[in-house]
N, C-alpha and C positions, 0 to 999 in steps of 0.2 A: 504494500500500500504506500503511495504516494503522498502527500498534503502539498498542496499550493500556497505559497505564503507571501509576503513582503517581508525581506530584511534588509538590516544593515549591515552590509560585509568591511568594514572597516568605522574608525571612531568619526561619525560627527557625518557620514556621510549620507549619501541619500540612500530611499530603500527602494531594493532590489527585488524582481521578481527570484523566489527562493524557493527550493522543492526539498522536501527531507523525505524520509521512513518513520513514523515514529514507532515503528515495534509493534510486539502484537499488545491488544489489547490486555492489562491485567483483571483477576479476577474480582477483585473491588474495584475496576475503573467504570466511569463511563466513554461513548465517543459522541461528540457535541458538534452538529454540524453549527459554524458560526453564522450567526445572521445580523448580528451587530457589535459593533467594540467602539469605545471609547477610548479618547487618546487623554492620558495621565500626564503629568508634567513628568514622572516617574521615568515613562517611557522616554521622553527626550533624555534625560538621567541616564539609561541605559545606553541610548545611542550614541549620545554624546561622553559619556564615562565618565560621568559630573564626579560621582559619588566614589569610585575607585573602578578599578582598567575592567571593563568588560568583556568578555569570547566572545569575539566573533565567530560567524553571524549571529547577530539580533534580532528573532523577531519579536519585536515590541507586542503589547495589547495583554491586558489584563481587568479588563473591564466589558468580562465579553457577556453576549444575551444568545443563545441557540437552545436547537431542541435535540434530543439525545437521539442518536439514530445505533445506537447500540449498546448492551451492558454486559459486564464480567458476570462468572457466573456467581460470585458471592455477593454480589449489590445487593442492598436492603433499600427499599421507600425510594428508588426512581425506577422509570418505565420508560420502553419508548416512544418515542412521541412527544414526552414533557419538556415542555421549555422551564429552560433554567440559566443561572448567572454563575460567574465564577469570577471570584475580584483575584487581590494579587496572593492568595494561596492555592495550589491544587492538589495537595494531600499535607499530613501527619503523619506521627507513628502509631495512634489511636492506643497506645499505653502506658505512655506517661503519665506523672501527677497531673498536669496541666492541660494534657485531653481527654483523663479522665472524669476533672473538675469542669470542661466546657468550656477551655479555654486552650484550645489548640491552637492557635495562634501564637501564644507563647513558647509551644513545645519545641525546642532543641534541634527537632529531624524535619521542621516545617519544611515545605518544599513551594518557593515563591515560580509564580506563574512564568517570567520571565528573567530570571537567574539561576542560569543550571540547566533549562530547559528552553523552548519555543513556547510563543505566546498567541498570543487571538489573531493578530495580525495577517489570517489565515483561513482555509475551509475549514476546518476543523480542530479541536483538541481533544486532549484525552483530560482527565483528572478525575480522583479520588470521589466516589459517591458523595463521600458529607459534605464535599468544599463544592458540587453541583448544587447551589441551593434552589428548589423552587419559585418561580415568579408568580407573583399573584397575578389573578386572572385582570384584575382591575384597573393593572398599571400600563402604558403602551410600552411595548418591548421593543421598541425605534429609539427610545427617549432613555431608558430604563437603565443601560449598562454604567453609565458612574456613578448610580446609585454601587453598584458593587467594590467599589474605592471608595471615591470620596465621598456618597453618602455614609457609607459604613463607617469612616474613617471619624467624622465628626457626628457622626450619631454615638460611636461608643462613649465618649465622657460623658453624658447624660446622664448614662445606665451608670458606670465608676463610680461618680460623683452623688449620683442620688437627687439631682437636680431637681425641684421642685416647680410649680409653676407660678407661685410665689417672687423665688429666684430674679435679680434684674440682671442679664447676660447680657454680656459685649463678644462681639466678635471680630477680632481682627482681620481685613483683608474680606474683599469681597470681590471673591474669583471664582475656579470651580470650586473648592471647597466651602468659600466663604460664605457664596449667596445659597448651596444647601443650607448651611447651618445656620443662616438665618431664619428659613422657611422653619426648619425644623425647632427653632427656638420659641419661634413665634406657636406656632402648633403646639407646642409642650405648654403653655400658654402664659410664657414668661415677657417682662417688658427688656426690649430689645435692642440694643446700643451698636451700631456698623460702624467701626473705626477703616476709616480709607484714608490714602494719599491722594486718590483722584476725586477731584470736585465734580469731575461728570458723572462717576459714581453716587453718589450721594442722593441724586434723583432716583437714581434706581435703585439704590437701598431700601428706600421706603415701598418702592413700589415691591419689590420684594418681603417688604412684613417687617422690617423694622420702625422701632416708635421714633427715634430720632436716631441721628451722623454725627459723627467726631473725626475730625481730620486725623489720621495716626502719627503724624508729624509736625505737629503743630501745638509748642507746649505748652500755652497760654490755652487754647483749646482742652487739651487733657487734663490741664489744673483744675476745669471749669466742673467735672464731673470726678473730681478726686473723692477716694473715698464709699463709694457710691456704689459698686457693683459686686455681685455676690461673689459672679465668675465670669470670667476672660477666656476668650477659646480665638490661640492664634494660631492661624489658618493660613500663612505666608513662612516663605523660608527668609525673607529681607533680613538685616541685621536693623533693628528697631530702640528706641531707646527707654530701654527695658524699664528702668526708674522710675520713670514716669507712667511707663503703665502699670506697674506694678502699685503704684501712689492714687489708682483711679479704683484698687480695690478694696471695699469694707473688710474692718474687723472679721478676721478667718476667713478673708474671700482667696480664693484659689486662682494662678493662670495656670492657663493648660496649653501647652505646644500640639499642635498634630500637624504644622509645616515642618519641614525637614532645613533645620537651620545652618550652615555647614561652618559659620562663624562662630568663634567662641561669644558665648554668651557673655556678655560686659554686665554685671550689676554687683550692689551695695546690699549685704545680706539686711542690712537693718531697716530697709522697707516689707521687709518678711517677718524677722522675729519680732519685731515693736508692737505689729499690729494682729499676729497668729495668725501671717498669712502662708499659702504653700505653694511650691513652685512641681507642676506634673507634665507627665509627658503620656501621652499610648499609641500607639500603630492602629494597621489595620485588625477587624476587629475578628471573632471566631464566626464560625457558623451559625451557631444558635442564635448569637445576635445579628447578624446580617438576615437571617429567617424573619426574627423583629422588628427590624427597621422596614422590612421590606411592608411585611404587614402595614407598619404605624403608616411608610408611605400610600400605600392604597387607602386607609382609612381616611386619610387627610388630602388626600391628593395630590400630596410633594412628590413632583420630578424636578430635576435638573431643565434649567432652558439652555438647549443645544443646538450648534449649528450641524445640518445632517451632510456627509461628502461620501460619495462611492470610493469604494476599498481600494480600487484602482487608480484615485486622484489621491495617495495616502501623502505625499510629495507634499502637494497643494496644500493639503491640510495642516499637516504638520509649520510648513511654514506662516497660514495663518494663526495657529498656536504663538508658534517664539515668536511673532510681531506684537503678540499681545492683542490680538484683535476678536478673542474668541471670546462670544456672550453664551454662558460663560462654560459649555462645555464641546468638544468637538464627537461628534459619532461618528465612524465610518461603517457604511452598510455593505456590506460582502457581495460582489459583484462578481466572480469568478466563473 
């Protein structure tokens, strides 16, 4: 067996029509043919070898939506036929402490979608039954695949933290992660703080569910809501001037990183212990809560707002990405 894919055969370059084998099917896999994928800031990460030297080829995609067109024979709870998501995990070791406790995600032997292996950017993939998660029937499966990152991604602090809807949540950065986790802040039915750099933004923040905008660099602005928020969720990798946001949050108010920062973090631990506050960080999230978010999104109606390009203009795409021109997520639909 063949798969047709897009990679990248060297760092930073364009992607390439690419063909692998991927083996016979194991007997807890599924085979997913793809029908849609989302492009990650992650994946230019990979292409470009942001994060450290990546094997070539690459092929990017881990935000994929397809329906199973085959299963090993020890599968439990999928079929074929059933459309399903697979963000940037596609299996475990299913016996560790930490996938025994429902958080496989953390487990040691996780096996990322695109590290190690080939990704969506394809007809098809293989991966582990539990990291197949089902789609609800209610959500469109065009629109649906960054919910399997970056939904997942800033939906798990919610769940950590215990967030209330009480709670008054700031969110840093309003991109693909950002403008999720506003929707979904708003829905949890907290009052909602959009910290940006871009003043074009800011219209759209609200329009998106937040109560009001705070410039994220502007510290006369920041001082203005000092004190004030329960919990911070930044959603950008920028080097930021941490101080000051960390001075925007209440007594035991918490920030949470889920952008991938690559600069040393600059701060004065005595905006944390003065006031009992704490400084966290999580990944993407396990399965049983991507199963949850998926639900809370059908129930509420949060998708990502994406621009849609055929799998075959992945080029295109990708460049409208690094320009910064993508509201605010990219899909590629599988055109092979």
């Amino acid at each position: 067996m063949t798969l047709r894919t897009y990679a990248a055969l060297a760092q930073g370059g364009p992607l390439q029509p690419f063909s692998y084998d991927p083996g016979p099917l194991g007997e807890e896999e599924v085979a997913i043919r793809v029908e849609h994928c989302g492009i990650c800031h992650s994946d230019l990460a990979m292409i470009d070898s942001e994060w450290f030297p990546a094997s070539y080829p690459v092929v990017p995609g881990h935000e994929v939506v397809g329906t199973i067109t085959a299963v090993g024979s020890r599968v439990k709870g999928r079929e074929v036929g059933q459309r399903v998501g697979v963000g940037w995990h596609t299996s475990s070791c299913s016996h560790c402490n930490f996938c025994l406790s429902g958080e496989q995600n953390l487990c040691g032997q996780r096996q990322p979608t695109i590290i190690g292996r080939h990704g969506g950017f394809a007809e098809a993939l293989h991966a582990h039954w539990s990291w197949a998660v089902p789609i609800p029937a209610g959500l469109d499966p065009a629109a649906v695949g960054p919910l399997m990152c970056g939904g997942g991604t800033v939906f798990l602090p919610f769940q950590l933290h215990a967030i209330k809807p009480t709670d008054r949540v700031g969110v840093v950065g309003i991109g693909g992660l950002g403008h999720l986790a506003v929707k979904f802040a708003r829905a949890w039915g907290c009052e909602v703080t959009a910290f940006t750099s871009s003043a074009a933004k800011r219209e759209e923040a609200l329009a998106l569910g937040a109560h009001r905008t705070v410039s994220s660099v502007d510290r006369a602005e920041l001082k203005s809501v000092a004190g004030q928020l329960d919990f911070l969720l930044v959603t950008v990798g920028a080097t930021l001037d941490w101080d000051s946001l960390i001075a925007t949050l209440a007594p035991k108010g918490r920030l949470h990183l889920v952008g991938v920062v690559t600069d040393k973090l600059n701060l004065k631990s005595g905006g944390l212990l003065s006031w009992q506050r704490s400084l966290s960080a999580s990944p993407t999230p396990a399965p049983g809560t991507l199963a949850r978010m998926l639900d809370f999104a059908a129930r509420h109606q949060i998708l990502p707002q994406v621009e849609r390009f055929p799998m075959s203009r992945v080029n295109e795409a990708l460049d409208h990405l690094r320009a910064g021109k993508a509201r605010y997520r990219v899909v590629l639909d599988a055109d092979f």
